[in-house]
Backbone as CSV, one residue per row, in Angstrom:
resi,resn,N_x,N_y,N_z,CA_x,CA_y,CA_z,C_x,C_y,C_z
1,UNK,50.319,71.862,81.324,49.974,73.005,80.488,50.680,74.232,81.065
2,UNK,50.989,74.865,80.128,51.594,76.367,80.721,51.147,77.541,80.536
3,UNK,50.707,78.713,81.090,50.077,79.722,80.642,50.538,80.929,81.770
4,UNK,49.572,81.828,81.699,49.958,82.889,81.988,48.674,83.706,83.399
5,UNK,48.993,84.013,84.234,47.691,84.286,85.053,47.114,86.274,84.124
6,UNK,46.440,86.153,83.948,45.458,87.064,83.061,44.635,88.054,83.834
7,UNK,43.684,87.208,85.062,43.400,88.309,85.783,42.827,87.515,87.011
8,UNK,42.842,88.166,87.687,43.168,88.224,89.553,42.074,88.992,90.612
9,UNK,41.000,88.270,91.305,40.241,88.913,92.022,40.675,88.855,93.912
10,UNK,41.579,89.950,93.872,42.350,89.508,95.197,41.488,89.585,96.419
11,UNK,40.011,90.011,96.355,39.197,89.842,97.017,38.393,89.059,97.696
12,UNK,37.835,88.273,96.142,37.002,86.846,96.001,38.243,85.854,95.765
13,UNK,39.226,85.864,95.878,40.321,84.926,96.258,40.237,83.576,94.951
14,UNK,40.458,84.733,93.563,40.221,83.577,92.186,40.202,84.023,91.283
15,UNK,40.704,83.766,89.923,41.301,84.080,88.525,40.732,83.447,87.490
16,UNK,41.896,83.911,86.784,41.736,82.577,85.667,43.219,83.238,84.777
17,UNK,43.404,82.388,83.997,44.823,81.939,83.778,44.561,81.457,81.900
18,UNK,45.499,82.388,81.271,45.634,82.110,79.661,46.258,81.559,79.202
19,UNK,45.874,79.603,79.089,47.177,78.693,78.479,47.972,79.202,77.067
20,UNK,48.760,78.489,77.223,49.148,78.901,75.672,48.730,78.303,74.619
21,UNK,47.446,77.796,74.511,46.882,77.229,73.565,45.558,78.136,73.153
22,UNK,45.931,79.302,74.180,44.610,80.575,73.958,43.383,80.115,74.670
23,UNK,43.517,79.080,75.516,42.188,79.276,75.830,42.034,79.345,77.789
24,UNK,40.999,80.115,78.359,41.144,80.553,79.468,40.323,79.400,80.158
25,UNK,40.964,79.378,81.501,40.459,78.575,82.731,40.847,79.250,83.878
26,UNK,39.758,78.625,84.948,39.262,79.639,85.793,40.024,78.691,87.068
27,UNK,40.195,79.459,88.295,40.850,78.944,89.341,41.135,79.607,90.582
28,UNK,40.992,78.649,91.668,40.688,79.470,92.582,41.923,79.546,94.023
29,UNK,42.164,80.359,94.603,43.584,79.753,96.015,44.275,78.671,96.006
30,UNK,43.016,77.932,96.347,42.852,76.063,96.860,43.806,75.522,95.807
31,UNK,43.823,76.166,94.368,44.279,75.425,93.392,45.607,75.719,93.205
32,UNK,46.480,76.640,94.268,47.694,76.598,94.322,48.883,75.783,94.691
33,UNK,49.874,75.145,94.272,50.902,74.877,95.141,51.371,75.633,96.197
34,UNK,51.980,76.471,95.426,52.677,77.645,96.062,52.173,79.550,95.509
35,UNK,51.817,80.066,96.484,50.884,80.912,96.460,51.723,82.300,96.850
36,UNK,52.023,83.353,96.174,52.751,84.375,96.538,51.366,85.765,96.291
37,UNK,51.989,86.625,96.725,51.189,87.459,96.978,50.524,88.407,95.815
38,UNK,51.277,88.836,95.219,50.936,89.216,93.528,51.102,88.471,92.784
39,UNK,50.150,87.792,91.967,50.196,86.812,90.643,49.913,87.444,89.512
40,UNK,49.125,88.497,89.369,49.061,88.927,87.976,49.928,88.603,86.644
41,UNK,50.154,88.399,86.009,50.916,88.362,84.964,52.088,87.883,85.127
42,UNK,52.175,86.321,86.021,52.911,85.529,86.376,52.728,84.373,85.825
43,UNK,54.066,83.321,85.048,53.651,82.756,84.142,53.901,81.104,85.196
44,UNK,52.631,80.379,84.612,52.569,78.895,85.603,52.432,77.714,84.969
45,UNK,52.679,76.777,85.387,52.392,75.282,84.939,51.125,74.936,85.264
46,UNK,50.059,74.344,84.794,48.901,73.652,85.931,48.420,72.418,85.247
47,UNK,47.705,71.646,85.848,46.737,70.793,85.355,45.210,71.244,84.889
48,UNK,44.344,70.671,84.515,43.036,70.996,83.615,42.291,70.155,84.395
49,UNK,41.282,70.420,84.422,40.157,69.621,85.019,38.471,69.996,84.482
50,UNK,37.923,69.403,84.096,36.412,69.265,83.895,35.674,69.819,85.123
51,UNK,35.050,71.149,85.325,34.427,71.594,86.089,33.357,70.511,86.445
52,UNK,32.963,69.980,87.791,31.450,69.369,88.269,30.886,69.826,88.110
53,UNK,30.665,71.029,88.677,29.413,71.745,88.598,28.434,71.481,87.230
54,UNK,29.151,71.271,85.742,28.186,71.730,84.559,28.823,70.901,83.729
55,UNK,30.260,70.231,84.011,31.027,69.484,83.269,31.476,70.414,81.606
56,UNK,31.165,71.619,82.035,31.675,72.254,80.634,32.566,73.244,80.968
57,UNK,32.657,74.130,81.786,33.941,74.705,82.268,35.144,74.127,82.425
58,UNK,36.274,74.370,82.338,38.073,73.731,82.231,38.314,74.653,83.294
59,UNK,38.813,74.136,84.531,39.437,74.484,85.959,40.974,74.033,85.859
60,UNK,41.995,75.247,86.229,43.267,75.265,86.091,43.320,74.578,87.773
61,UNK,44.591,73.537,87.956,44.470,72.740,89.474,45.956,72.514,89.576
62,UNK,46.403,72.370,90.681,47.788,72.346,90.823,48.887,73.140,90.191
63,UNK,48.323,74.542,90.547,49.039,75.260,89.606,50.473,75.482,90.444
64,UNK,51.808,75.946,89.926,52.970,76.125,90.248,53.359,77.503,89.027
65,UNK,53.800,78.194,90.214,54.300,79.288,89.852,55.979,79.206,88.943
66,UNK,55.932,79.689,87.740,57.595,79.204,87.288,58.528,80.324,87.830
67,UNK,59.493,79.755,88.186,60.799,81.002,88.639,61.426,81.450,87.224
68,UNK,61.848,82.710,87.730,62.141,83.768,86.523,63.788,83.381,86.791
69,UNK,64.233,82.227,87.617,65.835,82.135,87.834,66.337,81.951,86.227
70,UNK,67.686,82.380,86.195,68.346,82.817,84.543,69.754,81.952,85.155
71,UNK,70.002,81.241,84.082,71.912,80.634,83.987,72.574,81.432,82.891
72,UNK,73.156,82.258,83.110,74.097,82.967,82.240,75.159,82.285,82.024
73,UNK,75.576,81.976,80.994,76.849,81.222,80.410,77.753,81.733,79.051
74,UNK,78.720,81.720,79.203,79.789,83.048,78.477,80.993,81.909,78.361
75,UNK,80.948,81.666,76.588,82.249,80.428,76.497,82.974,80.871,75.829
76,UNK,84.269,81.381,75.692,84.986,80.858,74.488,85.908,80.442,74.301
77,UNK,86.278,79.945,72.739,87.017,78.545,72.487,88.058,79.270,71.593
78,UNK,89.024,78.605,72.186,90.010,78.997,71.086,90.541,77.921,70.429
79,UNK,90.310,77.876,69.103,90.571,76.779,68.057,92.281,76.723,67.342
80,UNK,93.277,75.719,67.726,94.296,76.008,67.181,94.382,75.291,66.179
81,UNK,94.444,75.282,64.335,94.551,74.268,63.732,95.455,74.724,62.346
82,UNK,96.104,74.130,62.051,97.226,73.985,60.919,96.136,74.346,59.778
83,UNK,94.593,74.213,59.733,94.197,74.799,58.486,94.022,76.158,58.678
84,UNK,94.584,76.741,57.224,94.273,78.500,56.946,92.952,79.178,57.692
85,UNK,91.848,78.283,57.739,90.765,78.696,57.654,90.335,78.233,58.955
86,UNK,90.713,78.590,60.539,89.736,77.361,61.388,88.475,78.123,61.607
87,UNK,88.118,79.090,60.862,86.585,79.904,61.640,85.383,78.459,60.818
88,UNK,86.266,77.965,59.731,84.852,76.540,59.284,84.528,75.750,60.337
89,UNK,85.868,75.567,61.496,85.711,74.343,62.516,84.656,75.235,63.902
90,UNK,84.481,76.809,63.733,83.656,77.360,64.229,82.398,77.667,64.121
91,UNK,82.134,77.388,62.677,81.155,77.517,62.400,80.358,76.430,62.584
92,UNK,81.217,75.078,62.236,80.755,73.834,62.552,80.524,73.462,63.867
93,UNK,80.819,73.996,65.031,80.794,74.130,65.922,79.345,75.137,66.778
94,UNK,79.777,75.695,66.136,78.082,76.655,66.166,76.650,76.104,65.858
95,UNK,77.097,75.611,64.599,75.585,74.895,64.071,74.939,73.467,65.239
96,UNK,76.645,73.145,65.365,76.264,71.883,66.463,75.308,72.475,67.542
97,UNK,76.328,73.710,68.591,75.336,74.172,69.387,74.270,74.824,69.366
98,UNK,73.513,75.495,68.175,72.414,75.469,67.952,71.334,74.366,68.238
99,UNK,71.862,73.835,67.567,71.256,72.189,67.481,70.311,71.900,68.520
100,UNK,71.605,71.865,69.680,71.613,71.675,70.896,70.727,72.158,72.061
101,UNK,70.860,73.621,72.030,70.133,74.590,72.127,68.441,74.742,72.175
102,UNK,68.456,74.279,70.408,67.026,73.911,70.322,66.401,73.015,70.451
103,UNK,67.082,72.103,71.080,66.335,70.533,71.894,66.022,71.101,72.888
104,UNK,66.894,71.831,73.984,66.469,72.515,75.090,65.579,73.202,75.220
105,UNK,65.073,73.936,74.284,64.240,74.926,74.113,62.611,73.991,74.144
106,UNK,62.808,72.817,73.801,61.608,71.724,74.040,61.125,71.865,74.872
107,UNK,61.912,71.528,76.130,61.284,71.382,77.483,60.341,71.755,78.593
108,UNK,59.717,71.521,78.781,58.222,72.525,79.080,58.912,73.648,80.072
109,UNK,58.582,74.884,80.221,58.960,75.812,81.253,60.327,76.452,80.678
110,UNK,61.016,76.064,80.060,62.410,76.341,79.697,62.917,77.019,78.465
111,UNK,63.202,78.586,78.402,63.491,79.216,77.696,64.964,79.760,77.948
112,UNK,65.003,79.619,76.455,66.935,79.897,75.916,66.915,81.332,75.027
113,UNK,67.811,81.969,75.638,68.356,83.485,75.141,69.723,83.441,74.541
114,UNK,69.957,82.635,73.483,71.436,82.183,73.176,71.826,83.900,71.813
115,UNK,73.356,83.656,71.769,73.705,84.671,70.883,74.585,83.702,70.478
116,UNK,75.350,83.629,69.507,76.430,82.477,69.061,77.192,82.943,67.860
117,UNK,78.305,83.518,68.261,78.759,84.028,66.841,80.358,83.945,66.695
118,UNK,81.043,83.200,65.357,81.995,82.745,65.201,83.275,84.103,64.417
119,UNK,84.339,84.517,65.097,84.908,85.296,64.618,86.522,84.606,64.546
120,UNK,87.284,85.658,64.632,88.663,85.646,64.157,89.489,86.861,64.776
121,UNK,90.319,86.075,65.512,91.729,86.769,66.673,92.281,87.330,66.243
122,UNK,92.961,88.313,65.673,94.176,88.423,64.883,96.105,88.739,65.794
């Protein structure tokens, strides 16, 4: 599950955390992987668990903090082709990597900032 930490008692050493399915679970240090010093409004992966205590509370567990690391990637193609028109073989080309793009965009944790736009050299 992925969500968002919401709010933070840096005192009593425990939160709770807003999946993206809107609904909140509560969690405490112990339930960290990796534990940095400000979490507020830091976005994480975790597991769910059935509180003991009452069996009706949802406890966020093994949570992992996601890195904000970015791959910047800057392509372009230069198309040489005997037809009048090659911005079609660009465009066709575009739609492909869209495509593409938005399979990636599946993947849990993994967000795409694409721009993609087909012009003409003169």
């Amino acid at each position: 599950m992925l969500g968002t930490i919401s709010r933070y008692n840096y005192e009593k050493m425990y939160g709770f955390i807003l999946g993206d399915n809107s609904q909140e679970y509560f969690f405490a240090n112990a339930d960290f992987k990796n534990h940095p010093k400000k979490i507020k409004g830091k976005r994480v992966r975790f597991n769910i668990e059935v509180s003991e205590q009452n069996g009706k509370h949802l406890r966020a567990t093994n949570i992992v903090i996601l890195s904000n690391d970015a791959i910047t990637m800057a392509v372009t193609l230069n198309i040489e082709s005997a037809d009048p028109y090659p911005q079609e073989i660009g465009r066709t080309l575009k739609n492909t990597l869209e495509q593409e793009i938005e399979k990636l965009n599946c993947i849990e944790g993994v967000t795409i900032n694409s721009t993609l736009s087909v012009g003409r050299s003169l």
